[in-house]
Each structure stands twice: as C-alpha cells, then as structure tokens.
C-alpha positions in Angstrom: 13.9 10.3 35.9 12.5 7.1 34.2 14.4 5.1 31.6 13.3 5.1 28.4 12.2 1.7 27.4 13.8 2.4 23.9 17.0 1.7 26.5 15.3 -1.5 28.3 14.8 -2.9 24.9 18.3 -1.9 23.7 19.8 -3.6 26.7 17.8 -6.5 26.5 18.8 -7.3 22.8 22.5 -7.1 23.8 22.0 -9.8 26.6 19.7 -12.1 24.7 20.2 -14.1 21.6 17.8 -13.2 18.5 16.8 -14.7 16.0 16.2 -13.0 12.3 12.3 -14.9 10.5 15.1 -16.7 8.0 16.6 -18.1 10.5 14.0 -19.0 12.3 12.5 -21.3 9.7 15.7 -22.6 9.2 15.8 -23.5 13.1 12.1 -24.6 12.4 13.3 -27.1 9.2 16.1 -28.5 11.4 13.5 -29.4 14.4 11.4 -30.9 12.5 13.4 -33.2 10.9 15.2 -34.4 14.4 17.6 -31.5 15.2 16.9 -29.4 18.8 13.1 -29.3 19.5 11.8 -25.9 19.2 8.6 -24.5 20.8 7.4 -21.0 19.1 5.9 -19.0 22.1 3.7 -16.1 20.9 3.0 -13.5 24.1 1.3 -11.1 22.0 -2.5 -10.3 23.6 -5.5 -12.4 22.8 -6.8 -9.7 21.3 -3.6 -9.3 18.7 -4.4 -12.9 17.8 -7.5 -12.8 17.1 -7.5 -9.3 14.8 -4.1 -10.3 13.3 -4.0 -14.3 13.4 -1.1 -16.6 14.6 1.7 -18.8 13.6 0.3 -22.6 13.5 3.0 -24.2 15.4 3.2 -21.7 18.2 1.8 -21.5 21.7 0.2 -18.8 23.4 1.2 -17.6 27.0 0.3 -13.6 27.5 3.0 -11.2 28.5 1.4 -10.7 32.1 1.6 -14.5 32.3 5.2 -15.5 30.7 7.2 -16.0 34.4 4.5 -17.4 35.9 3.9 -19.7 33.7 7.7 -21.0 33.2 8.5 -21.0 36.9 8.0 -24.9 38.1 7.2 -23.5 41.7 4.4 -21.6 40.5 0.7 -22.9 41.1 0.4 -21.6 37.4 2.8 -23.4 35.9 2.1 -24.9 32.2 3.9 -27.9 31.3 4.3 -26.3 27.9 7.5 -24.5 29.6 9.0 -28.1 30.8 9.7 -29.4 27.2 13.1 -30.2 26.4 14.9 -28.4 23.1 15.0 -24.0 22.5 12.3 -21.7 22.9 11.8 -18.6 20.5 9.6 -15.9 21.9 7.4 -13.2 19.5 5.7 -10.8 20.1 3.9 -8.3 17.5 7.4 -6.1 16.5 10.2 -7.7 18.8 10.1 -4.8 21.7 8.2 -7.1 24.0 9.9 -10.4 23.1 13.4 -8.8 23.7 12.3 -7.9 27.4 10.4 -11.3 28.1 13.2 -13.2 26.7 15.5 -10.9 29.4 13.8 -12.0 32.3 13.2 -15.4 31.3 17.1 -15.2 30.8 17.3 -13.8 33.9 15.1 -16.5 35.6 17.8 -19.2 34.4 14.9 -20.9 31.9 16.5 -21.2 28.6 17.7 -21.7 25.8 15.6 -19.0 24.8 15.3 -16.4 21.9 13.3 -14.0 20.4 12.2 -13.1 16.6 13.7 -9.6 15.7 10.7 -7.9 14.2 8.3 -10.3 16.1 4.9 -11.4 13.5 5.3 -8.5 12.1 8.8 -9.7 10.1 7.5 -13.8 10.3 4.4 -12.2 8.2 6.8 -10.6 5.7 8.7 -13.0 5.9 5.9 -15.4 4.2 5.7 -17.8 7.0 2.4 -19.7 7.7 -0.1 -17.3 9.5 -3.5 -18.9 10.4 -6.7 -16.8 11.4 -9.0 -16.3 13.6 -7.6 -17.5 16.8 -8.8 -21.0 17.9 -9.1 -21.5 21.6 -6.7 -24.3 23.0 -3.2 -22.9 20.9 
C-alpha cells in the first residue's frame, strides 16, 4: 500500500521548524539590520516563476535539484548553500517545502525552515512579489 503523501507532509511538518509569512518578514527585518543572515530559497518550478512571479530576495534551486545542490561533495554544488545564517524554503502552498526542508534536515544542512502556505500565503501576506522571472535569481 503506498503512503499517502498527505502523511509524508504531516510528518515532515512535525520534524521541521516553520515559519508563518509574519514571521518571516519579521526574520527578514532582523537580517537585514545585522541579526542571523537569512537566504529565502524558492524550489518552486521555473515554470511557477515565470506564470506567477517571485520574491526579490530569494534564490532559485528546483525541487529535483535541492540535495544536490546543498551537498559540498557534489559536482553540482552551488555556493549559494555554503552561506553562513538560516535558510527558509518555499514552495507554491508549503507541501513541497515541508518535504525538502525534511531531507535537507535529514542531510544535516541547516538551520533550515519552511514558509507554511509557501508564495501562496507570502502573496497574501503582501510581501514584495516581482514578475516575470529574470534569469540569474
């Protein structure tokens, strides 16, 4: 029988830390003016970026290419993922975060977190959403 991944997700938000869009900007505020560096990580698809725009201060590093990407001893590693300071994942509703924030968790790369309610909520929210997509982010 396969597991529902209502029940990955569930599991994964009981293991990981997240964040709600309010406090987010308040992490956001404090970073800016000298408290823990953040880096906003979007993994949501190109294609989700493009049709739905993207935060400004975020980087992009697709879901297929997250643990590759973090992992030091991989040939695709990003130096992106060696900054010092917390890392807050978002996706487009939070499902996706919750289980890339797991494994990164798992992978012993952290501090990390993810948005609850991913762009969707930072949107609602009224935080800063740029569009199109411009390569290089």
């Amino acid at each position: 029988m396969i597991r529902p991944v209502s029940e990955l997700v569930a599991s994964a938000n009981a293991e990981v830390e997240t964040l709600s869009a309010s406090e987010l900007h308040v992490a956001l505020q404090e970073a800016r003016s000298g408290g823990t560096p953040l880096t906003l990580v979007d993994i949501r698809d190109v294609r989700e970026l493009e049709r739905e725009g993207r935060v400004p201060e975020a980087i992009h590093a697709p879901r297929g290419m997250l643990e590759f990407w973090v992992d030091p001893a991989s040939p695709y590693h990003r130096a992106e993922f060696a900054r010092e300071g917390r890392y807050v994942l978002f996706c487009a509703g939070g499902l996706r975060s919750a289980l890339a924030t797991k494994a990164l968790q798992d992978m012993g790369f952290g501090p990390v977190a993810h948005l609850d309610g991913g762009f969707a909520a930072w949107r609602e929210a009224g935080g800063e959403v740029v569009s199109p997509f411009m390569q290089g982010n």
